[in-house]
PyMOL Python script that loads the backbone (N, CA, C, O; Angstrom):
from pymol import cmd

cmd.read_pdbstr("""\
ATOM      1  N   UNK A   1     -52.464 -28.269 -10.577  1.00  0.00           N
ATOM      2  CA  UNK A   1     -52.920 -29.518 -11.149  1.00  0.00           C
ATOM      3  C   UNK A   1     -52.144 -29.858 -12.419  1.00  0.00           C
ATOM      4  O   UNK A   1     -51.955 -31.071 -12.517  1.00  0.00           O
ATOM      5  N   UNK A   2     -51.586 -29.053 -13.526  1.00  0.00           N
ATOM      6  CA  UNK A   2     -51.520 -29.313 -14.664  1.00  0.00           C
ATOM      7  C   UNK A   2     -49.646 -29.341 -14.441  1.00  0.00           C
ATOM      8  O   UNK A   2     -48.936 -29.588 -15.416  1.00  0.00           O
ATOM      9  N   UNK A   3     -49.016 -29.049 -13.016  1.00  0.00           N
ATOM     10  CA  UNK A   3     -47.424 -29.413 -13.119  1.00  0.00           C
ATOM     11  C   UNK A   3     -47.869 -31.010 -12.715  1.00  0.00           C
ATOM     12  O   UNK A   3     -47.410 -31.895 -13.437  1.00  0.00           O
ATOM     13  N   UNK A   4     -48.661 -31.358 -11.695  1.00  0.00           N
ATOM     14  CA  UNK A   4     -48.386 -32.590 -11.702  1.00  0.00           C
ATOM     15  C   UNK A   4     -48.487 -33.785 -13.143  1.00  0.00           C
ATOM     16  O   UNK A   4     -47.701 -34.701 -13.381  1.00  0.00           O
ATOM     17  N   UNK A   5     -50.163 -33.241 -14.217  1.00  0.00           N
ATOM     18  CA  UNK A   5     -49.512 -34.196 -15.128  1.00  0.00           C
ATOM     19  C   UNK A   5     -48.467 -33.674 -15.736  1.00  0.00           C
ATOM     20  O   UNK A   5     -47.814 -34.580 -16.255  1.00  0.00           O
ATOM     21  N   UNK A   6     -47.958 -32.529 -15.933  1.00  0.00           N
ATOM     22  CA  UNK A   6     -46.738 -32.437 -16.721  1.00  0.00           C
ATOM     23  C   UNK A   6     -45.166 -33.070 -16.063  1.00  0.00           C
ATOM     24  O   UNK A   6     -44.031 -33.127 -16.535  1.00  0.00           O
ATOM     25  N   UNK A   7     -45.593 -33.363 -15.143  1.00  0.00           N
ATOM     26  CA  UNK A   7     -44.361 -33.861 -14.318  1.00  0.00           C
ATOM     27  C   UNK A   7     -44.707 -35.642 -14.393  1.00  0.00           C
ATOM     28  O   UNK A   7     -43.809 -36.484 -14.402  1.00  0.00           O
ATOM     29  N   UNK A   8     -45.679 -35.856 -14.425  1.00  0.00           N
ATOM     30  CA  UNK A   8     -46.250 -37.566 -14.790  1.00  0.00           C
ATOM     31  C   UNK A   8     -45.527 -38.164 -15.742  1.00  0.00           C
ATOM     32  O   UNK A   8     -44.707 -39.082 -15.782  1.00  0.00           O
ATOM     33  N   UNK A   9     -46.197 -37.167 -16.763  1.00  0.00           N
ATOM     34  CA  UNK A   9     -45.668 -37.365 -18.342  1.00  0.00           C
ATOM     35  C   UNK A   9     -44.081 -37.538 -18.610  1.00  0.00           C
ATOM     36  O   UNK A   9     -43.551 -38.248 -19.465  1.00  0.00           O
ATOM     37  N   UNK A  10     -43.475 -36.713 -17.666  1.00  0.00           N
ATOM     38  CA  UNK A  10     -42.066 -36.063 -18.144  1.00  0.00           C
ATOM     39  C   UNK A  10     -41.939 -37.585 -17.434  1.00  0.00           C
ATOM     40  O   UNK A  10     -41.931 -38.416 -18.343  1.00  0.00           O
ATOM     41  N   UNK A  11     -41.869 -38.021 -16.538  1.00  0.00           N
ATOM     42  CA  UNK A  11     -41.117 -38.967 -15.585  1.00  0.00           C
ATOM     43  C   UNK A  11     -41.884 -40.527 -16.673  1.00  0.00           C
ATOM     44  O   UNK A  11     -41.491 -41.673 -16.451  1.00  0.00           O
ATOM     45  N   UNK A  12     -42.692 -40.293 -17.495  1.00  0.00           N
ATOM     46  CA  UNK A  12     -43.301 -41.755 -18.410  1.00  0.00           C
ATOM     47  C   UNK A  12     -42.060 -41.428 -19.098  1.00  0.00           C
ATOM     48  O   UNK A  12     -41.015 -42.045 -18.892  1.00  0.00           O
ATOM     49  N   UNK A  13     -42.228 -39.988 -20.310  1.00  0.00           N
ATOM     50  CA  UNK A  13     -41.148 -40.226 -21.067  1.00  0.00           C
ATOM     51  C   UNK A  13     -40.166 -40.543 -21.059  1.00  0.00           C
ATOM     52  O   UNK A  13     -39.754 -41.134 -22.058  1.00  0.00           O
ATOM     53  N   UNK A  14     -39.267 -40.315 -19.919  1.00  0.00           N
ATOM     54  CA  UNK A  14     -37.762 -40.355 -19.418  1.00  0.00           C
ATOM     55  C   UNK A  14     -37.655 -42.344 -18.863  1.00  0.00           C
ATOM     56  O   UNK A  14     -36.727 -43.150 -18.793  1.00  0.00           O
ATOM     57  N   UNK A  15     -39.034 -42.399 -18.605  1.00  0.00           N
ATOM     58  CA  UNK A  15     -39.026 -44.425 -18.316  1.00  0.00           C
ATOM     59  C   UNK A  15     -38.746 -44.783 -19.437  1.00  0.00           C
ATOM     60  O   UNK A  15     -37.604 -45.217 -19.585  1.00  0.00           O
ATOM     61  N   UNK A  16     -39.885 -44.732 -20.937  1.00  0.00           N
ATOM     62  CA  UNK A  16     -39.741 -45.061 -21.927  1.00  0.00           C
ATOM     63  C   UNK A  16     -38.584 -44.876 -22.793  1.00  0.00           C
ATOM     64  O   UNK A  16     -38.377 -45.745 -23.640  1.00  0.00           O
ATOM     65  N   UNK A  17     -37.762 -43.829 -22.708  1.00  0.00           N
ATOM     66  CA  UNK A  17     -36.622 -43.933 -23.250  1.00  0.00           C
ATOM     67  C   UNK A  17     -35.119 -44.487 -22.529  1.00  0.00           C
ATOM     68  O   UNK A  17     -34.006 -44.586 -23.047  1.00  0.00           O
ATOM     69  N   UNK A  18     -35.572 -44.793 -21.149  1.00  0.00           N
ATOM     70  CA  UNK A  18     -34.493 -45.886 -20.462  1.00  0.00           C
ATOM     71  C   UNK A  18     -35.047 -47.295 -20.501  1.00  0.00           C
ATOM     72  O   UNK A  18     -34.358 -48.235 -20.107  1.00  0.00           O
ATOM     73  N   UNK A  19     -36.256 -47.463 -20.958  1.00  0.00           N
ATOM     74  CA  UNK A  19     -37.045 -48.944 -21.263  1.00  0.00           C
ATOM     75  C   UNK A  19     -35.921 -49.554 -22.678  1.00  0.00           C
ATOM     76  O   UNK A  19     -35.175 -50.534 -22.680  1.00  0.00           O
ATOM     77  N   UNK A  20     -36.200 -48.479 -23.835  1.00  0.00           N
ATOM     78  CA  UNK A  20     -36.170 -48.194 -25.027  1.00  0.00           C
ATOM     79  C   UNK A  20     -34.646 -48.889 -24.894  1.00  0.00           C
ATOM     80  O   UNK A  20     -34.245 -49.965 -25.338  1.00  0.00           O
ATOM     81  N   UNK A  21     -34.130 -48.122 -24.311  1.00  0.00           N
ATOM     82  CA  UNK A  21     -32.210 -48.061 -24.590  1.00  0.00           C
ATOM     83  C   UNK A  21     -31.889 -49.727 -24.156  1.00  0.00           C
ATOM     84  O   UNK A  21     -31.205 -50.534 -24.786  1.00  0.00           O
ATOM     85  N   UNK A  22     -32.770 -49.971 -22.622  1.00  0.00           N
ATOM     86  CA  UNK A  22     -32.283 -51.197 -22.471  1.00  0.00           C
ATOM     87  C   UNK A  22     -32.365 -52.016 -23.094  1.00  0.00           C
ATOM     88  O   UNK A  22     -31.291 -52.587 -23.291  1.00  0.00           O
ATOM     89  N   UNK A  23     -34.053 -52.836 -24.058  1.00  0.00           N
ATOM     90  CA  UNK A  23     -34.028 -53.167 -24.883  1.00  0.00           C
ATOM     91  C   UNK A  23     -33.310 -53.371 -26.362  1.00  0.00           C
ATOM     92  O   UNK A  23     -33.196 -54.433 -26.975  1.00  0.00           O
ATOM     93  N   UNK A  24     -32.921 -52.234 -26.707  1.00  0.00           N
ATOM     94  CA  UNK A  24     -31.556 -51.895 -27.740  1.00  0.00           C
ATOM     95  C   UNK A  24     -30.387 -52.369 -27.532  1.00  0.00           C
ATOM     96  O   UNK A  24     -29.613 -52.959 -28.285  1.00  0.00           O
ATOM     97  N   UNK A  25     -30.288 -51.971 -26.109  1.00  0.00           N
ATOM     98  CA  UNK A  25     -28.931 -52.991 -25.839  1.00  0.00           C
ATOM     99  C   UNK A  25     -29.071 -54.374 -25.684  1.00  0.00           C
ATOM    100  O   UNK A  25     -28.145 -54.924 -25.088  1.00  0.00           O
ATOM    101  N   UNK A  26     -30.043 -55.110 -26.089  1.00  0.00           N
ATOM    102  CA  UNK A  26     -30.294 -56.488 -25.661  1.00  0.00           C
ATOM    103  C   UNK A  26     -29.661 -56.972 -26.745  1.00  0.00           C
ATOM    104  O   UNK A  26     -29.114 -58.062 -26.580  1.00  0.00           O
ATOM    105  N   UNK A  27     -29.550 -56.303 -28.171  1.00  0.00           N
ATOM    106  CA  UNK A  27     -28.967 -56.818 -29.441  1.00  0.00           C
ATOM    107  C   UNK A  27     -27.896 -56.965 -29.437  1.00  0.00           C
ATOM    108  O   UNK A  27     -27.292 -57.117 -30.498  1.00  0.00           O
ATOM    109  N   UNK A  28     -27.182 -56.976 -28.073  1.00  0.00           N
ATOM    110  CA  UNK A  28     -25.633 -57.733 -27.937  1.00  0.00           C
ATOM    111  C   UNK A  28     -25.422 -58.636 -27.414  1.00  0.00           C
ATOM    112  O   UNK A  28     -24.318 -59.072 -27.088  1.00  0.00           O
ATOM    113  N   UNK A  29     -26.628 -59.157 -27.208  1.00  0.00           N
ATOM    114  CA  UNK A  29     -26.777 -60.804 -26.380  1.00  0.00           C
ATOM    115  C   UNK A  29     -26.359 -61.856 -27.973  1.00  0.00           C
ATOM    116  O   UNK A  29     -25.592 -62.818 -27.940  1.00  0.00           O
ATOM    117  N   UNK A  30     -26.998 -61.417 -29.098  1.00  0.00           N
ATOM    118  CA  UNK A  30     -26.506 -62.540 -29.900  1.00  0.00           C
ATOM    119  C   UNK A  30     -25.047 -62.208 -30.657  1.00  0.00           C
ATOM    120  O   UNK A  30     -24.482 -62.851 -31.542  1.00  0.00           O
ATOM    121  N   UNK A  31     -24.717 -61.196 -30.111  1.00  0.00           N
ATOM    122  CA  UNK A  31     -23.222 -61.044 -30.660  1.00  0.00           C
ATOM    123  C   UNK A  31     -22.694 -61.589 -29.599  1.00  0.00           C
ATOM    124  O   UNK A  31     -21.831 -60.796 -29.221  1.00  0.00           O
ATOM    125  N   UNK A  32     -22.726 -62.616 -28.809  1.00  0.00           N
ATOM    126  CA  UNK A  32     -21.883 -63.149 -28.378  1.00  0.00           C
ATOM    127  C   UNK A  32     -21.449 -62.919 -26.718  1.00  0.00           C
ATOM    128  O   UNK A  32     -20.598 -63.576 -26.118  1.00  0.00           O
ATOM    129  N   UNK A  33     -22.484 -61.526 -26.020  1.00  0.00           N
ATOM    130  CA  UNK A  33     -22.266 -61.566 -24.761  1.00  0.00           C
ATOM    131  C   UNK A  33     -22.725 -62.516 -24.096  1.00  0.00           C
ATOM    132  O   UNK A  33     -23.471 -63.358 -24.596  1.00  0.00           O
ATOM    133  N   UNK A  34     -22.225 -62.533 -22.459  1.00  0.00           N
ATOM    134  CA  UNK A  34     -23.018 -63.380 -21.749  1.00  0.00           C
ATOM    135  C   UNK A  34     -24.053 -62.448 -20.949  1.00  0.00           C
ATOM    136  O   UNK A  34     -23.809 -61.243 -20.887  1.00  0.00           O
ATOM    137  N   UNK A  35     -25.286 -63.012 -20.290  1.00  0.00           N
ATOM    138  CA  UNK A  35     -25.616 -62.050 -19.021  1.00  0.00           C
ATOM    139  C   UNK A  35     -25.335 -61.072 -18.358  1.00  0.00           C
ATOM    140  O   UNK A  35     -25.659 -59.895 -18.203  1.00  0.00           O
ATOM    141  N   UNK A  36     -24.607 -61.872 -17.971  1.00  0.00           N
ATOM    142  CA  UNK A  36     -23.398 -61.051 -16.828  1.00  0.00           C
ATOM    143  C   UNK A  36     -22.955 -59.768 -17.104  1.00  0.00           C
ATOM    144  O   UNK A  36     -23.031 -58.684 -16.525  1.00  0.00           O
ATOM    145  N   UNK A  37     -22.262 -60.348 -18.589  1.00  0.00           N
ATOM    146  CA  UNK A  37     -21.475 -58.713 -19.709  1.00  0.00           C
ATOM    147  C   UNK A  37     -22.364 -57.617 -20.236  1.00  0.00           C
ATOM    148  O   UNK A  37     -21.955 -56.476 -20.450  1.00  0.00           O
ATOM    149  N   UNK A  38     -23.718 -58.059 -20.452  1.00  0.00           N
ATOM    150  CA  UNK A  38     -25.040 -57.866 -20.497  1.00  0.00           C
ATOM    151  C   UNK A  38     -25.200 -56.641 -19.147  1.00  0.00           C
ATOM    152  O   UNK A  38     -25.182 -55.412 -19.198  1.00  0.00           O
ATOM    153  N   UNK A  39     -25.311 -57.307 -18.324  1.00  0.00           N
ATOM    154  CA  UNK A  39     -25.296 -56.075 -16.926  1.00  0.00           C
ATOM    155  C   UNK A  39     -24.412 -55.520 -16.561  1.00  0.00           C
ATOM    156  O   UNK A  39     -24.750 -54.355 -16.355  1.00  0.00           O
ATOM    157  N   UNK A  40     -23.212 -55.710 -16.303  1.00  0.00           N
ATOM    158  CA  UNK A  40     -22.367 -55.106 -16.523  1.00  0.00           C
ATOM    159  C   UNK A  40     -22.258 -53.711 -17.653  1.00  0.00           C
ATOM    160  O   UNK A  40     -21.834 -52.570 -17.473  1.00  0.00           O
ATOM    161  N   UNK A  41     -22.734 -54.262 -18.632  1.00  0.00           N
ATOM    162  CA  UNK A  41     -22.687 -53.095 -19.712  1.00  0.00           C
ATOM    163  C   UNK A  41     -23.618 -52.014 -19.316  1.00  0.00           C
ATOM    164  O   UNK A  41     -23.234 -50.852 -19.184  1.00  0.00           O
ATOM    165  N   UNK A  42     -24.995 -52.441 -19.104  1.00  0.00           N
ATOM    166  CA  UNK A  42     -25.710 -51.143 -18.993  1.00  0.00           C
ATOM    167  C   UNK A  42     -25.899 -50.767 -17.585  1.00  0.00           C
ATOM    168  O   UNK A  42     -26.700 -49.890 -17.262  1.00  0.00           O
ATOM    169  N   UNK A  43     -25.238 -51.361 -16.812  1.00  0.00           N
ATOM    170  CA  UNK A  43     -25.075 -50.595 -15.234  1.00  0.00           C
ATOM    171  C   UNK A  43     -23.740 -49.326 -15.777  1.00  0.00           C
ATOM    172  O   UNK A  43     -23.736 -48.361 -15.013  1.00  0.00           O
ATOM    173  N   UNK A  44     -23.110 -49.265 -16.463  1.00  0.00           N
ATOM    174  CA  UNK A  44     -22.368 -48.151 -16.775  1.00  0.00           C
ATOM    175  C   UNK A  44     -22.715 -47.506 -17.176  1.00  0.00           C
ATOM    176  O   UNK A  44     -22.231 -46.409 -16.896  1.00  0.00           O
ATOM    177  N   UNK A  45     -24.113 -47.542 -18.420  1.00  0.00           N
ATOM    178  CA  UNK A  45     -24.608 -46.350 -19.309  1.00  0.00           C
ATOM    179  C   UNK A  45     -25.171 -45.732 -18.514  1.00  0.00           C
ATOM    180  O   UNK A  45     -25.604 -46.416 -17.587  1.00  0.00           O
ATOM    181  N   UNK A  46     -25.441 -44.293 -18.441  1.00  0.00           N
ATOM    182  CA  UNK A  46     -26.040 -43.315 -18.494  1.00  0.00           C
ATOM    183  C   UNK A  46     -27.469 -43.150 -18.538  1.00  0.00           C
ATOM    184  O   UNK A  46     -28.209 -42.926 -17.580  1.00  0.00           O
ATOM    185  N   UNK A  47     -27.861 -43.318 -20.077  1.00  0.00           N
ATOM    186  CA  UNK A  47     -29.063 -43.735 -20.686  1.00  0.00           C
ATOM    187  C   UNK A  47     -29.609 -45.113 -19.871  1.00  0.00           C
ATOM    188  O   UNK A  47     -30.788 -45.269 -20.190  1.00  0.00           O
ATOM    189  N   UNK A  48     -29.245 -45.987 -19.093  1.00  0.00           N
ATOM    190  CA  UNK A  48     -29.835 -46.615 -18.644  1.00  0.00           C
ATOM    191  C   UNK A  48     -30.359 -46.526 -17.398  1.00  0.00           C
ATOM    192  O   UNK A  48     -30.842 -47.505 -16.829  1.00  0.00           O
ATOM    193  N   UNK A  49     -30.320 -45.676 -17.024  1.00  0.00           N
ATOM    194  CA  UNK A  49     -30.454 -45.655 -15.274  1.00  0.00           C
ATOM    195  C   UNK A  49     -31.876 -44.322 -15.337  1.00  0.00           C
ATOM    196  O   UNK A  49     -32.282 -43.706 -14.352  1.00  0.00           O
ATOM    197  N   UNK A  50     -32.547 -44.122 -17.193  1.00  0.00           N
ATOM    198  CA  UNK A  50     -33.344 -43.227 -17.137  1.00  0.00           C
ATOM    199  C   UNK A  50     -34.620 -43.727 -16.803  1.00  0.00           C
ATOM    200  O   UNK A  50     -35.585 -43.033 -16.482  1.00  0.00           O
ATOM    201  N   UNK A  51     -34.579 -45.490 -16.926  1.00  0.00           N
ATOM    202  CA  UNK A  51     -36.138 -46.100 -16.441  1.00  0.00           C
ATOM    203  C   UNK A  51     -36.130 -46.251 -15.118  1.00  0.00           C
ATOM    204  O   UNK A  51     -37.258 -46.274 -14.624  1.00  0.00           O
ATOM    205  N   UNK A  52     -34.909 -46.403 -14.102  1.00  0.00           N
ATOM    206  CA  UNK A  52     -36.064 -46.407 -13.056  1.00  0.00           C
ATOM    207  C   UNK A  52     -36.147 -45.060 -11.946  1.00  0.00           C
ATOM    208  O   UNK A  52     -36.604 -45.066 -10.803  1.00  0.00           O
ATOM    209  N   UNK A  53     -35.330 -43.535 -12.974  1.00  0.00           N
ATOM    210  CA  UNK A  53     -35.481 -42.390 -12.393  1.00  0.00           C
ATOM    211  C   UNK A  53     -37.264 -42.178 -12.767  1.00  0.00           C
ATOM    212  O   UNK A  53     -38.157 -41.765 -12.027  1.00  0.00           O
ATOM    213  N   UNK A  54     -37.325 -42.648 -14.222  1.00  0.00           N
ATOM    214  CA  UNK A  54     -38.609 -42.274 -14.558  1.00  0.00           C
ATOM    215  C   UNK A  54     -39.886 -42.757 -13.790  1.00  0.00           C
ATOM    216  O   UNK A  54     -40.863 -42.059 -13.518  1.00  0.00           O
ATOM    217  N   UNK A  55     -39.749 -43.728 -13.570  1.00  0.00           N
ATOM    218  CA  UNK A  55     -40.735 -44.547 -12.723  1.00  0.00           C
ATOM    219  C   UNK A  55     -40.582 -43.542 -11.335  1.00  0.00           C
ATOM    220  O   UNK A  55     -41.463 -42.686 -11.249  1.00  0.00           O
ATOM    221  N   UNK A  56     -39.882 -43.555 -10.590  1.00  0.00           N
ATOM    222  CA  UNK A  56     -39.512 -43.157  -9.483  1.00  0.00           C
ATOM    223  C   UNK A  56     -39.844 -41.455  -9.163  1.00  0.00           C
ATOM    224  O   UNK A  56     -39.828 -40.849  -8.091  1.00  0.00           O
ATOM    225  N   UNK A  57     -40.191 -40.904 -10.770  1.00  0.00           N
ATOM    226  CA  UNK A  57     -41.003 -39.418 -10.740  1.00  0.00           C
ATOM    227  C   UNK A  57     -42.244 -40.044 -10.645  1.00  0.00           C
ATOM    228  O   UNK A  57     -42.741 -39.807  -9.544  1.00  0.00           O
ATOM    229  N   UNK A  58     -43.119 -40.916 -11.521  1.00  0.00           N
ATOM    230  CA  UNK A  58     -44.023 -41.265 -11.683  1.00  0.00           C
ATOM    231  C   UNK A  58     -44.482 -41.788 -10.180  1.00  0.00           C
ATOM    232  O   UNK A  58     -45.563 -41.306  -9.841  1.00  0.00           O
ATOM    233  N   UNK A  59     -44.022 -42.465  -9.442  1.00  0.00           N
ATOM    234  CA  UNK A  59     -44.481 -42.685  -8.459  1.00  0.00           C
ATOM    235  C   UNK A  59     -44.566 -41.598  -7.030  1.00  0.00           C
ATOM    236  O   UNK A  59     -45.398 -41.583  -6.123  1.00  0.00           O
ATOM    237  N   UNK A  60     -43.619 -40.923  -7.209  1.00  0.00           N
ATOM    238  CA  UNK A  60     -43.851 -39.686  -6.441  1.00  0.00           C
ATOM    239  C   UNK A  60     -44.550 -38.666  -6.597  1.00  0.00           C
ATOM    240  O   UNK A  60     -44.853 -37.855  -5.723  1.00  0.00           O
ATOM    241  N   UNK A  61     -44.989 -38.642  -8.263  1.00  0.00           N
ATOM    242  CA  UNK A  61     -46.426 -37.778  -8.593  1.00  0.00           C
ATOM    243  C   UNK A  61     -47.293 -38.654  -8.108  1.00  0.00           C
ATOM    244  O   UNK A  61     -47.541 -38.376  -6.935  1.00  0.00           O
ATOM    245  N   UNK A  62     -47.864 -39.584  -8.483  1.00  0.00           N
ATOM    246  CA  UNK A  62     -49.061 -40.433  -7.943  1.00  0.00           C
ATOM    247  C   UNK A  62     -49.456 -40.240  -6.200  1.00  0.00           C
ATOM    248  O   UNK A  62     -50.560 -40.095  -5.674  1.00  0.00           O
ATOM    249  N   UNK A  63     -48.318 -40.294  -5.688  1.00  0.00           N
ATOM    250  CA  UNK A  63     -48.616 -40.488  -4.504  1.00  0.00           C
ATOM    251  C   UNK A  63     -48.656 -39.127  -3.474  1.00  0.00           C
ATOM    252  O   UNK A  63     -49.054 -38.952  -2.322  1.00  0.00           O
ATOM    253  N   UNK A  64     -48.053 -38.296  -4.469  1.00  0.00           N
ATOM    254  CA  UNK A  64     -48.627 -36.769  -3.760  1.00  0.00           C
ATOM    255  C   UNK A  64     -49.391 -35.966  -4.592  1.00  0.00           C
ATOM    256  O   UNK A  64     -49.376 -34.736  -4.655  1.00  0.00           O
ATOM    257  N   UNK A  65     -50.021 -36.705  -5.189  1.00  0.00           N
ATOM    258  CA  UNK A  65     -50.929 -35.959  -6.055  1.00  0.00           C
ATOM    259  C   UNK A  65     -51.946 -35.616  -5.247  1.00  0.00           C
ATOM    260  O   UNK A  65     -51.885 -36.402  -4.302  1.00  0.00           O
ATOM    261  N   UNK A  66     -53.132 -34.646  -5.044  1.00  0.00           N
ATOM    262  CA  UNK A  66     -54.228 -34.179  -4.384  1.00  0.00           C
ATOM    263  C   UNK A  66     -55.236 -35.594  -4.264  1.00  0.00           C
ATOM    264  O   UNK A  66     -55.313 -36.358  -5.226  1.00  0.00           O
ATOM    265  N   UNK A  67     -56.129 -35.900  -2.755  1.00  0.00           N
ATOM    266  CA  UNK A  67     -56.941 -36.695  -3.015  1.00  0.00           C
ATOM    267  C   UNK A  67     -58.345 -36.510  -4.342  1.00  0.00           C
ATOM    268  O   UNK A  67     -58.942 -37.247  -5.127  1.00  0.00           O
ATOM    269  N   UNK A  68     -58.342 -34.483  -3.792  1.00  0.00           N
ATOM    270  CA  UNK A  68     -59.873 -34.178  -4.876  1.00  0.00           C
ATOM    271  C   UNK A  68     -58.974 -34.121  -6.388  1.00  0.00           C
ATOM    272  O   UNK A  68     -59.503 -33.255  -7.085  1.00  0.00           O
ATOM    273  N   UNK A  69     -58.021 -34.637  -6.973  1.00  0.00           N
ATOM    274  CA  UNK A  69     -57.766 -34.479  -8.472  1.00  0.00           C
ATOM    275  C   UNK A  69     -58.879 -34.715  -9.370  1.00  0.00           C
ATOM    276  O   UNK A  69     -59.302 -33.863 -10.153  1.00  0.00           O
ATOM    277  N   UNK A  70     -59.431 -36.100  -9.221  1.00  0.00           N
ATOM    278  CA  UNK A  70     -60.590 -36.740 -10.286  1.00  0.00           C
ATOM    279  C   UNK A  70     -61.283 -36.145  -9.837  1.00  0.00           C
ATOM    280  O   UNK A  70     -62.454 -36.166 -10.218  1.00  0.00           O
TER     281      UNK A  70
END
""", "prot")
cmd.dss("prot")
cmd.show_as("cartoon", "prot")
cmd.util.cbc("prot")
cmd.orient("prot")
């Protein structure tokens, strides 16, 4: 019981800090990027591709989690 929330958690944190990064990178929209350069940019980072691994733990705990948990 207690790997799945620890595996919940781990897969929130790892969303929130690829949430985090994308947002951060949004502060190059008024320096002058467009959209486009905008996605482009963080389809290359690293750090960005950690929100939707995170989600993607999170949803695979949820959904094999035990029916008797609660």
């Amino acid at each position: 019981m207690m790997v799945y929330i620890f595996l919940f958690l781990t897969g929130f944190g790892i969303a929130v800090s690829g949430g985090v990064t994308i947002i951060a990178y949004m502060n190059f929209l008024p320096a002058g990027l467009s959209w486009m350069e905008y996605f482009t940019f963080i389809a290359n980072r690293i750090e960005c591709y950690f929100l939707p691994i995170g989600i993607l733990i999170m949803v695979f705990v949820i959904y094999r989690m035990p029916k008797n948990f609660f």
